[in-house]
C-alpha positions as CSV (number, residue, x, y, z in Angstrom):
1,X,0.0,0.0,0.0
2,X,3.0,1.9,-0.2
3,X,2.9,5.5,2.0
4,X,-0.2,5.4,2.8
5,X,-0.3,2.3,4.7
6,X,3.0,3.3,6.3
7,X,1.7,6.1,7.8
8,X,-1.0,5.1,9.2
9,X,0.2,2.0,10.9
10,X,2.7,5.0,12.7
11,X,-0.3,6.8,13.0
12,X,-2.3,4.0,15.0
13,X,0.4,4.4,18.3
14,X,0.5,7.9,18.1
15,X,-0.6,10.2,21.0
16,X,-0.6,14.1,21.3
17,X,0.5,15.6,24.7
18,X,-2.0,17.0,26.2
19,X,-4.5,14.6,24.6
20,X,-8.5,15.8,24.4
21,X,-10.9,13.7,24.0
22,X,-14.1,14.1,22.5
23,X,-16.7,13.7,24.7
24,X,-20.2,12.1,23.7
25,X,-23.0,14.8,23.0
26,X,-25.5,13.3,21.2
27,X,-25.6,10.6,23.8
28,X,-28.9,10.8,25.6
29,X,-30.6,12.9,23.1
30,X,-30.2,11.3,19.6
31,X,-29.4,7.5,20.9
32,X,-29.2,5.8,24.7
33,X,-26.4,7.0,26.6
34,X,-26.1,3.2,28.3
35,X,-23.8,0.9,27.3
36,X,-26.0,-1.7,27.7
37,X,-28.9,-0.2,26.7
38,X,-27.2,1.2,23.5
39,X,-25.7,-2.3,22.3
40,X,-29.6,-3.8,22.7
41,X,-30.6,-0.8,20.5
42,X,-28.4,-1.2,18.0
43,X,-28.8,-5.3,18.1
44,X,-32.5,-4.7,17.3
45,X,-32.0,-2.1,14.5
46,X,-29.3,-4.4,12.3
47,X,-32.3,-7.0,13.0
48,X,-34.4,-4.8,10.8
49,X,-31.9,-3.5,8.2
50,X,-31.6,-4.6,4.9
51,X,-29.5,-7.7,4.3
52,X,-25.9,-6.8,2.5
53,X,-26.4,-6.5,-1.4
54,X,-23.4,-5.1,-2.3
55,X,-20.3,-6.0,-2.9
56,X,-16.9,-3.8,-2.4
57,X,-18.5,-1.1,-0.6
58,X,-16.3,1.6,-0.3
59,X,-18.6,4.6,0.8
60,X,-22.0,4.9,2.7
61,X,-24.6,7.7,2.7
62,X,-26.6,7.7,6.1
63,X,-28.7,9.4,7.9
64,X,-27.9,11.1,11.0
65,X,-31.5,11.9,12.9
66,X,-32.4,10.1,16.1
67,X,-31.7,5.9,16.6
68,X,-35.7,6.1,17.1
69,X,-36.1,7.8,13.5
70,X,-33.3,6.4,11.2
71,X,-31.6,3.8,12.7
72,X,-32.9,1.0,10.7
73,X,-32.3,3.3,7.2
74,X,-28.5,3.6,8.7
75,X,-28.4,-0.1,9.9
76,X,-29.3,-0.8,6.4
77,X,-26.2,1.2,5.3
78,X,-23.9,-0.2,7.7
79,X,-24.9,-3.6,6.8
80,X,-23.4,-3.1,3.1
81,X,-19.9,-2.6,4.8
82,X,-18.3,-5.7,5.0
83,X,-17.9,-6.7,9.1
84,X,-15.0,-9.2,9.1
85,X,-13.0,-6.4,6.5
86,X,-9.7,-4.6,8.5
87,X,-10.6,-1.2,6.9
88,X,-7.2,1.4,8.2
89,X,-9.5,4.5,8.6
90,X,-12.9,5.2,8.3
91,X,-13.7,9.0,7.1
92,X,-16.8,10.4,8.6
93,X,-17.7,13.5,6.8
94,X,-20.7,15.6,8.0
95,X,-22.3,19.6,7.1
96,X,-22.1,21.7,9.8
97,X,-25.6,22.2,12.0
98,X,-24.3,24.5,14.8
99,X,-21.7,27.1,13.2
100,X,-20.7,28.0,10.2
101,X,-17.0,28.8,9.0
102,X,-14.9,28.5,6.1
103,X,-13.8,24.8,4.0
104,X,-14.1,21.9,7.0
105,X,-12.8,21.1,10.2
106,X,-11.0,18.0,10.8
107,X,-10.5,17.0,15.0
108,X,-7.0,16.4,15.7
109,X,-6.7,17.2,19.3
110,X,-7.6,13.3,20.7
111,X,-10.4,10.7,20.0
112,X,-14.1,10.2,20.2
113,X,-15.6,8.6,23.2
114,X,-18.8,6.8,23.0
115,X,-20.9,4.9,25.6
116,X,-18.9,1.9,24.1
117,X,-16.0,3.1,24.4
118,X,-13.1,5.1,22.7
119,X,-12.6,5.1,19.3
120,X,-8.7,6.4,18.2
121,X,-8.6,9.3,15.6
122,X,-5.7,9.3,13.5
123,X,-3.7,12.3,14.4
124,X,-1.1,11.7,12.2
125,X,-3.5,11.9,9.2
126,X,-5.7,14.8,10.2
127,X,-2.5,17.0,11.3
128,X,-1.3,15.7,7.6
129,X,-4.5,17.0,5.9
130,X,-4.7,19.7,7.6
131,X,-1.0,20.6,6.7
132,X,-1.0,20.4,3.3
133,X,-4.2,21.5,2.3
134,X,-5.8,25.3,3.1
135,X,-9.4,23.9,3.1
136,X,-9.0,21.9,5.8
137,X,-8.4,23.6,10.2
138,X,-9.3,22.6,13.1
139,X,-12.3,24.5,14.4
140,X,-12.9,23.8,18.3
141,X,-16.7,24.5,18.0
142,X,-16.8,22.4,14.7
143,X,-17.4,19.1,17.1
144,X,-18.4,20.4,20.4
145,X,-22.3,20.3,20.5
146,X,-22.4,18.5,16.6
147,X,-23.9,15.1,16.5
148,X,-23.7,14.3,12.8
149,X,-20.4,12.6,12.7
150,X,-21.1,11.2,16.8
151,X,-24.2,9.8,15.7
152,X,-22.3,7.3,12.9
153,X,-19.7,5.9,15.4
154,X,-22.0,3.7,17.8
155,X,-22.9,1.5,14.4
156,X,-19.3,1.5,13.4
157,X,-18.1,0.3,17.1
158,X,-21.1,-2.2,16.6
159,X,-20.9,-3.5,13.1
160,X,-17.0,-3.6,12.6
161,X,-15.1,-6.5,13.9
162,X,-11.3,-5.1,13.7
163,X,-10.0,-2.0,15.0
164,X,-10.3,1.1,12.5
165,X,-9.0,5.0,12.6
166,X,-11.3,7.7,12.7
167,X,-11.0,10.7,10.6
168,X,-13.6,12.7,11.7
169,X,-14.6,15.9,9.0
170,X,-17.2,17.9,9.5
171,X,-17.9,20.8,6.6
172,X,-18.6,24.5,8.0
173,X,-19.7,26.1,4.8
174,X,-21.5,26.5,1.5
175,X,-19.2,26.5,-0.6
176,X,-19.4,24.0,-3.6
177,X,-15.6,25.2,-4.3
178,X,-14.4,23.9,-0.9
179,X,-16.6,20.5,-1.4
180,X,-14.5,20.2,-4.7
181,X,-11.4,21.2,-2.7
182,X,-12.1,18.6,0.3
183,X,-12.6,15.6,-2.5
184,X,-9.6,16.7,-4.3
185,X,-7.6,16.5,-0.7
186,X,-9.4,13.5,0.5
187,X,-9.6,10.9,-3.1
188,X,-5.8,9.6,-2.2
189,X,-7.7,7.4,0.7
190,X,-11.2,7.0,-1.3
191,X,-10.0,3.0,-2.2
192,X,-10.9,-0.3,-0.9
193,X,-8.5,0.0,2.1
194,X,-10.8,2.7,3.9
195,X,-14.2,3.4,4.8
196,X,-16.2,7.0,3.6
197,X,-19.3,7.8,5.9
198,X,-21.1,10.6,4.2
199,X,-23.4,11.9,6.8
200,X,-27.0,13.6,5.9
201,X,-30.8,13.5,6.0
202,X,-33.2,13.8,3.1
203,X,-36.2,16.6,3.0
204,X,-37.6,18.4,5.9
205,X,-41.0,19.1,7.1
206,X,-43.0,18.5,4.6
207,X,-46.2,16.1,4.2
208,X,-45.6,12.3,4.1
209,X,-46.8,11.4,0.4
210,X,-44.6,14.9,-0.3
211,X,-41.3,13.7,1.2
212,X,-41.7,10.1,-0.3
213,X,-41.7,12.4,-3.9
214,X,-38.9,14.4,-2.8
215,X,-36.8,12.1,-1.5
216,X,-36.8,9.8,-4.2
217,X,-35.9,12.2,-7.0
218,X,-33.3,13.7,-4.3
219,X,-31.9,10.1,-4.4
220,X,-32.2,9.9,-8.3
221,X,-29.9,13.0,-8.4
222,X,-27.4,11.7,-6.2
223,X,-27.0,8.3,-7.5
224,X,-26.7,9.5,-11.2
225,X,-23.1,10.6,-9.8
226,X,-23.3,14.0,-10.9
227,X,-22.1,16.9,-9.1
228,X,-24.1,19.5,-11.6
229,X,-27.1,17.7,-11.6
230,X,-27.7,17.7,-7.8
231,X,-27.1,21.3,-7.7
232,X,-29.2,21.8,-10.7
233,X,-31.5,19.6,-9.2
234,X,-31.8,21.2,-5.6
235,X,-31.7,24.7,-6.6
236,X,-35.0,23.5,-9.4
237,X,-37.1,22.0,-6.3
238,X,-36.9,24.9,-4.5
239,X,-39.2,26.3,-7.2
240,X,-42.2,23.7,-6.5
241,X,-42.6,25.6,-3.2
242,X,-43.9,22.2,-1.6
243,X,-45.8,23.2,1.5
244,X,-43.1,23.0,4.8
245,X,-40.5,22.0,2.4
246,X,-37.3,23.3,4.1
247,X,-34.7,21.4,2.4
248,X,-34.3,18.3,0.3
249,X,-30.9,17.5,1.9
250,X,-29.9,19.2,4.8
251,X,-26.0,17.4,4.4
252,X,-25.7,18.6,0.6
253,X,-22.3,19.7,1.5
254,X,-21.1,16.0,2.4
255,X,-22.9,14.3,-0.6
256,X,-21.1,16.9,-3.2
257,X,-17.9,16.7,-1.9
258,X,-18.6,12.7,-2.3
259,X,-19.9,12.7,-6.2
260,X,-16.7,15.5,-6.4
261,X,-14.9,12.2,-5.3
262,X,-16.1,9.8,-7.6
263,X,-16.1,12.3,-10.8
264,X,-14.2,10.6,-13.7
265,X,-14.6,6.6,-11.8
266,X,-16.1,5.1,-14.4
267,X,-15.4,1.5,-11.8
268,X,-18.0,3.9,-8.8
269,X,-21.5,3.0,-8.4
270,X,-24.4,4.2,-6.4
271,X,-26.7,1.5,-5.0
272,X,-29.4,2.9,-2.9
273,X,-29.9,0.6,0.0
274,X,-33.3,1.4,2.2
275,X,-35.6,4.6,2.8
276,X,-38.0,5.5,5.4
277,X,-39.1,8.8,7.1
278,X,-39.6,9.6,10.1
279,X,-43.3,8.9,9.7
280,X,-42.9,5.4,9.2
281,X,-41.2,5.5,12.5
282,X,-44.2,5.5,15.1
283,X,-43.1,8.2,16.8
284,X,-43.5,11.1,14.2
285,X,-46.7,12.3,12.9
286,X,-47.2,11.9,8.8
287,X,-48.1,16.0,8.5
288,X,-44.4,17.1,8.9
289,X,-41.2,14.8,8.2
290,X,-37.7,14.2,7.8
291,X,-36.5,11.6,5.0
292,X,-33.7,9.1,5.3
293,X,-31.8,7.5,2.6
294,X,-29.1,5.1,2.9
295,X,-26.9,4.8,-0.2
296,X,-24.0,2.6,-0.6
297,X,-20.7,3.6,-2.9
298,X,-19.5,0.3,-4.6
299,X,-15.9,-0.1,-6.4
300,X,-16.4,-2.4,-9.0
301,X,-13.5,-5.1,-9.1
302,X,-14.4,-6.1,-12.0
303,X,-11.2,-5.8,-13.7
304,X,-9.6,-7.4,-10.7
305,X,-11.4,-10.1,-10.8
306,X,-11.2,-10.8,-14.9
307,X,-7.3,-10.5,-14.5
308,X,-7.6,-13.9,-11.9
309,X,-10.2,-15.4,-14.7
310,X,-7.4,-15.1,-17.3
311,X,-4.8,-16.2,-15.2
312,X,-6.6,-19.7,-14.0
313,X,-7.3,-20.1,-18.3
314,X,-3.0,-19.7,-18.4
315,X,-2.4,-22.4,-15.7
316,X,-5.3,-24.5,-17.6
317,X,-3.2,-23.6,-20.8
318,X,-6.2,-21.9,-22.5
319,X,-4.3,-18.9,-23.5
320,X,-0.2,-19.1,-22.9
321,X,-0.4,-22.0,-25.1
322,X,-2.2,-20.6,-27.6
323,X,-0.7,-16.5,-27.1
324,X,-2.9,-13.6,-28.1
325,X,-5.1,-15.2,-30.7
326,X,-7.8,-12.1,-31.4
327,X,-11.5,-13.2,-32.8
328,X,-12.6,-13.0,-36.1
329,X,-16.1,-12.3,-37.0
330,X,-17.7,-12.2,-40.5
331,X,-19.6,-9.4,-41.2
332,X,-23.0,-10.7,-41.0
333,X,-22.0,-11.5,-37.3
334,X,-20.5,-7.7,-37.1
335,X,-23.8,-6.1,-37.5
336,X,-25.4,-8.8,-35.8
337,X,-23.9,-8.1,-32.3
338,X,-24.2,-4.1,-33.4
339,X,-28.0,-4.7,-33.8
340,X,-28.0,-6.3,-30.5
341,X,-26.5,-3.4,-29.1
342,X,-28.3,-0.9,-30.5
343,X,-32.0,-2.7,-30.0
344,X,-31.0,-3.4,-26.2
345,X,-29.7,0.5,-26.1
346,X,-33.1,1.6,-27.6
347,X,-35.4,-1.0,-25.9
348,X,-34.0,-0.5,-21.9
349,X,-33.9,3.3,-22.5
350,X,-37.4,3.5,-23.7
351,X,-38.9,0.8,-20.9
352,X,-36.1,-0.2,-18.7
353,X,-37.0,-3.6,-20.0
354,X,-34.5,-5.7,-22.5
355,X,-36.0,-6.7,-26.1
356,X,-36.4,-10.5,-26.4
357,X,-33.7,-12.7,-27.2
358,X,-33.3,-13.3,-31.3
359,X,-33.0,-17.2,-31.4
360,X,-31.0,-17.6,-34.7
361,X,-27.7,-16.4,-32.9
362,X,-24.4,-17.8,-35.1
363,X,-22.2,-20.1,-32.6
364,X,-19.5,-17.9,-33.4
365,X,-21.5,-14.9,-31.0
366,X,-21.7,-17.6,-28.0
367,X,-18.0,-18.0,-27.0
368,X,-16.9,-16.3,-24.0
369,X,-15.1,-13.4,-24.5
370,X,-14.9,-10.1,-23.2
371,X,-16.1,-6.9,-24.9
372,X,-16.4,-3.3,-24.4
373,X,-19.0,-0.9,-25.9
374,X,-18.1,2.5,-27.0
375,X,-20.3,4.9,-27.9
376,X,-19.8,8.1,-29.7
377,X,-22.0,10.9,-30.6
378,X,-20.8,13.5,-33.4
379,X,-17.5,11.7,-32.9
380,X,-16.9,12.2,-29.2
381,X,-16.7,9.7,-26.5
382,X,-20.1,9.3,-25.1
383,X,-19.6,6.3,-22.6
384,X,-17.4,3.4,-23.0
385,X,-17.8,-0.2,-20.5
386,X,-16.5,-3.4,-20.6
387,X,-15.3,-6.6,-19.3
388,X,-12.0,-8.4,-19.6
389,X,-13.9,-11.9,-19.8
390,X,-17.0,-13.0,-19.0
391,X,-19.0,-16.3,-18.0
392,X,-21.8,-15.8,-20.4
393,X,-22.1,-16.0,-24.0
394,X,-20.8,-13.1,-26.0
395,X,-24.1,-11.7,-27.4
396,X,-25.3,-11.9,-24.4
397,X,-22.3,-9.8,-22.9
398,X,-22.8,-7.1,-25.5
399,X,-26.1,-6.6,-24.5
400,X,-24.8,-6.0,-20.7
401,X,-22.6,-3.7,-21.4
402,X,-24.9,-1.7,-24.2
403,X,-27.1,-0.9,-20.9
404,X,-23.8,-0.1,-19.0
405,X,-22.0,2.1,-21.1
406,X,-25.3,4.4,-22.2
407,X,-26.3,4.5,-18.4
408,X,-23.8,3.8,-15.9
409,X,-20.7,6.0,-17.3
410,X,-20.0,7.7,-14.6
411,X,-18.3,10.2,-16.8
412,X,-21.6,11.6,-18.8
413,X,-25.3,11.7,-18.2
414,X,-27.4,8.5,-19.0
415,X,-28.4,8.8,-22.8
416,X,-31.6,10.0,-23.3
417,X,-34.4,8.6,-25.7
418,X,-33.8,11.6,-28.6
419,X,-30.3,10.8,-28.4
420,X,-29.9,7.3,-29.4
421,X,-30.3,7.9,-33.0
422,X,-27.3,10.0,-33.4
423,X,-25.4,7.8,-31.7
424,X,-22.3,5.1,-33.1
425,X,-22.1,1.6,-31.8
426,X,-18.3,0.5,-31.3
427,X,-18.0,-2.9,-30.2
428,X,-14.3,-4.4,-29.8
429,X,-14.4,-8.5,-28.7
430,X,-10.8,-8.9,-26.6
431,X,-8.6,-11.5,-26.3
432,X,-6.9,-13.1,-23.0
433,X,-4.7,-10.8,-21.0
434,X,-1.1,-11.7,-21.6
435,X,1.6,-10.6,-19.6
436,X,4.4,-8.2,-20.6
437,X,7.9,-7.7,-19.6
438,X,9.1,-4.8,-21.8
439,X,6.8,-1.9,-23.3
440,X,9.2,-2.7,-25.8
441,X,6.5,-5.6,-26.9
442,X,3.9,-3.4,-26.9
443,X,2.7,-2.7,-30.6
444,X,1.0,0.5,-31.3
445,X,-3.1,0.2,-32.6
446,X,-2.6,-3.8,-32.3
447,X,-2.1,-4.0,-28.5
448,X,-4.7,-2.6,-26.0
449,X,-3.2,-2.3,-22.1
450,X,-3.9,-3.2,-18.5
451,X,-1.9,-1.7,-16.1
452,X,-2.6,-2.9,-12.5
453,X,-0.9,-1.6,-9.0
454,X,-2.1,-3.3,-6.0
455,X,-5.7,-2.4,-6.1
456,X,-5.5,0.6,-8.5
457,X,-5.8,-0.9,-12.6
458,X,-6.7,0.7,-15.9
459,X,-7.2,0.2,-19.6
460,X,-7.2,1.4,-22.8
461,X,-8.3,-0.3,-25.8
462,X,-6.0,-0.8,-28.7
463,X,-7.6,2.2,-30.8
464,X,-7.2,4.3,-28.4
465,X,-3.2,5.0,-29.4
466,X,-4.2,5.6,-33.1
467,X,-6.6,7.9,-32.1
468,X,-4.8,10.4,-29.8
469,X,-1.4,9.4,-31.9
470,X,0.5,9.1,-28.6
471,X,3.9,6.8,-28.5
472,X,4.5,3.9,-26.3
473,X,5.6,5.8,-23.0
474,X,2.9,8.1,-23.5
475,X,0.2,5.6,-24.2
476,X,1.5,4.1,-20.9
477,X,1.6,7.6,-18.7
478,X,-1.8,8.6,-19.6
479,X,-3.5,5.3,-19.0
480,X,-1.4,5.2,-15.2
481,X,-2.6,8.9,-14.8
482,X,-5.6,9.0,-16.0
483,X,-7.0,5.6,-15.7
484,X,-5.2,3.9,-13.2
485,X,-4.7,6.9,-11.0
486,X,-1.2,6.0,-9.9
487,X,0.6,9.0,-11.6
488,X,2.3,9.7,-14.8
489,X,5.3,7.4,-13.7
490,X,3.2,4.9,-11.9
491,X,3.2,1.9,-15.1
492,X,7.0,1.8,-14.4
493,X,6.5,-0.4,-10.7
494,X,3.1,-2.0,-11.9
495,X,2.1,-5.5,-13.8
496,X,1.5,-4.4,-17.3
497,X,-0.9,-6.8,-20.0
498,X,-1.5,-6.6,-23.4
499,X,-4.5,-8.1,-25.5
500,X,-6.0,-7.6,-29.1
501,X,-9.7,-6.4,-29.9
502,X,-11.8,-7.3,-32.8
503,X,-13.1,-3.6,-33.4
504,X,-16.1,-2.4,-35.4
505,X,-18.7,-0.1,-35.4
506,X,-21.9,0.7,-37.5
507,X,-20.2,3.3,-39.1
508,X,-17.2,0.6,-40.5
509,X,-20.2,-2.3,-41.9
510,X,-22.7,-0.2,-42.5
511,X,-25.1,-1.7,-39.7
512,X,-27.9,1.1,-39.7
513,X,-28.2,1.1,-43.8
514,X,-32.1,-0.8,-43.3
């Protein structure tokens, strides 16, 4: 894990002279302040919650009201984190409700005490972040009567098995600047080794059947991963001038610095995990609520997991046997898997539903390969997913990653219906991975590559070089940078593939001339 992981472990003995410790002050007022009394709360509420559905959660959105109100939407939340997981720090990040000031405050002056005991902060890291980057201070009344970031540590003491660090953030301001500041500081720790709490509740005060509306088209604007379109979004509902409405997300601070955080992670998705309101509770009347989301933030490991697929086929000899042996497809078969594309694209756009299966499919589309699907519109990128390999049929595959590359691109906004006509299909069917020593064997618009560092990987497909018209090093340096995230030098200490791609589009076989 390199620094990071050094500095932390340092940071887990470290103690500051003259050490305060937070004190509990939600205790008593938003959850029980005894022990015991506390653990059978929170025993009943992950009885409730919604089982774990995700997998590689790297992020939760919770709500932060009282146990009484929101416990089982955050239980729900908590549930998607994995228990048994050593995560080194978990990063609670909250919006201000007491004081305002300028960028965020992170505590670095001791730990949090809970009725269940202390949970360490790491110093080291906050006096780091705090250091380096003018957004972030430490603001003695940030924490002092706050309970947004206390509220989320009883679950975590609860859920978590193994010892974690706390980094506890909480955001003072308004400012959609410093939220883009804060994730720019923060995205070096947003990977699987570390926990993000974002901390906020949903619409306030107005009628039930009104915060059920407003709360889910809140939730559709945060999930579509979009910094612009919550904003948009937020500042637009304002304009309905719902009866009571005060807010439709009181933490909006916490859940844009989040999508800031996940803007340009095409491998980031939103999975929301449970709602209520507080008039589902029993103890809240149905004329004026508060709404609770719980949302989790996945990293796919996808790729990951495709590189260990292709290196069980080269210990079965499938493909180091064999080498790089790229498919070749007629082009009956071309516009075939382009059709399939296209109809899906058209078909789950217009109804969310996928057409029905054509049952002539050529033997050739069944092998089991991976694909990507670009799409462009007026020549420009507009989304691009894939998979390495895959344990269903090819056409079947394509029709996958149609839905995923014109509505789960992180990178652009799900295509709309009047779009899809002015859109161009590329499909490229890969080979297996295959190792590399040297960039010297990489081969310039023949070889597409997979750099992968620990848990950081990226990609680019073979066209991608003849495109830009980059070299070797520079085909390399962008895909560390830009994909991988490990810096322009990074592909020089990581595993590097290569693999071919069968590419076509509608534009190259004509697949749109009927």
């Amino acid at each position: 894990m390199g620094l990071i992981s050094n500095f932390n472990q340092g940071a887990n003995a470290q103690n500051k002279p003259n050490q305060i410790d937070r004190k509990p002050y939600a205790a008593g007022r938003f959850y029980p302040s005894d022990p015991d009394e506390l653990t059978a709360t929170l025993k009943n509420l992950f009885s409730k919650a919604k089982p774990c559905s995700s997998q590689h959660t790297i992020g939760i959105v919770c709500p932060h009201a009282g146990y009484v109100f929101s416990g089982v939407v955050a239980a729900s939340g908590y549930s998607q984190a994995d228990p048994d997981k050593q995560y080194e720090n978990v990063f609670v990040i909250a919006s201000s409700h007491q004081v305002s000031f300028a960028g965020a405050s992170i505590y670095n002056k001791g730990d949090y005490i809970t009725p269940l005991g202390k949970v360490k902060v790491n110093i080291g890291l906050a006096d780091k972040l705090i250091g380096e980057n003018p957004v972030f201070t430490f603001n003695p009344d940030a924490d002092r009567t706050e309970h947004s970031v206390e509220v989320q540590i009883p679950f975590l003491q609860y859920h978590l098995k193994k010892d974690f660090l706390l980094v506890p953030i909480v955001i003072g301001g308004q400012s959609e600047e410093s939220c883009r500041l804060i994730a720019q500081a923060l995205k070096p720790w947003f990977n699987d080794h570390n926990l993000f709490v974002f901390s906020t509740d949903f619409s306030h005060y107005p009628s039930y059947a009104d915060a059920q509306l407003a709360d889910k088209a809140t939730c559709d604007a945060i999930i579509s991963g979009k910094p612009d379109r919550l904003m948009t979004f937020l500042d637009a509902y304002k304009d309905k001038n719902i009866p009571n409405l005060v807010t439709n997300l009181c933490g909006w601070t916490s859940v844009l610095t989040m999508l800031y955080m996940i803007t340009g992670d095409s491998g980031i998705k939103l999975n929301p995990v449970h709602y209520m309101n507080s008039g589902d509770s029993g103890y809240g009347d149905k004329k004026q609520v508060v709404g609770y989301w719980s949302i989790a933030v996945n990293k796919s490991t996808e790729l990951t997991d495709n590189l260990s697929d292709n290196r069980r086929a080269v210990s079965l000899g499938t493909s180091s046997d064999v080498g790089i042996q790229p498919f070749g497809f007629t082009t009956q078969e071309k516009i075939a898997l382009l059709k399939i594309a296209r109809t899906t694209i058209e078909k789950y756009i217009r109804s969310r539903r996928m057409p029905d299966e054509d049952s002539a499919i050529s033997p050739n589309l069944k092998v089991h390969a991976g694909a990507f699907v670009t799409l462009k519109k007026n020549g420009e990128l507009r989304g691009c997913i894939g998979r390495f390999s895959s344990d269903m049929p090819l056409y079947k595959l394509i029709a996958q990653m149609a839905i995923a590359s014109s509505t789960e691109d992180t990178r652009f906004n799900p295509v709309n219906e009047k779009e899809t006509d002015s859109l161009d299909i590329e499909i490229s069917v890969l080979s297996p991975l295959k190792k590399i020593n040297s960039p010297d064997e990489i081969v310039l618009g023949k070889h597409g590559i997979y750099i992968k560092k620990g848990y950081y990987s990226g990609t680019y497909l073979p066209q991608v070089a003849v495109e830009t018209g980059w070299n070797v090093k520079e085909f390399l340096s962008h895909c560390s940078r830009d994909k991988a995230g490990i810096g322009w030098d990074g592909w020089k200490g990581a595993d590097l593939y290569v693999y071919e791609a069968s590419v076509f589009s509608e534009k190259e076989v004509n697949a749109r001339k009927d």
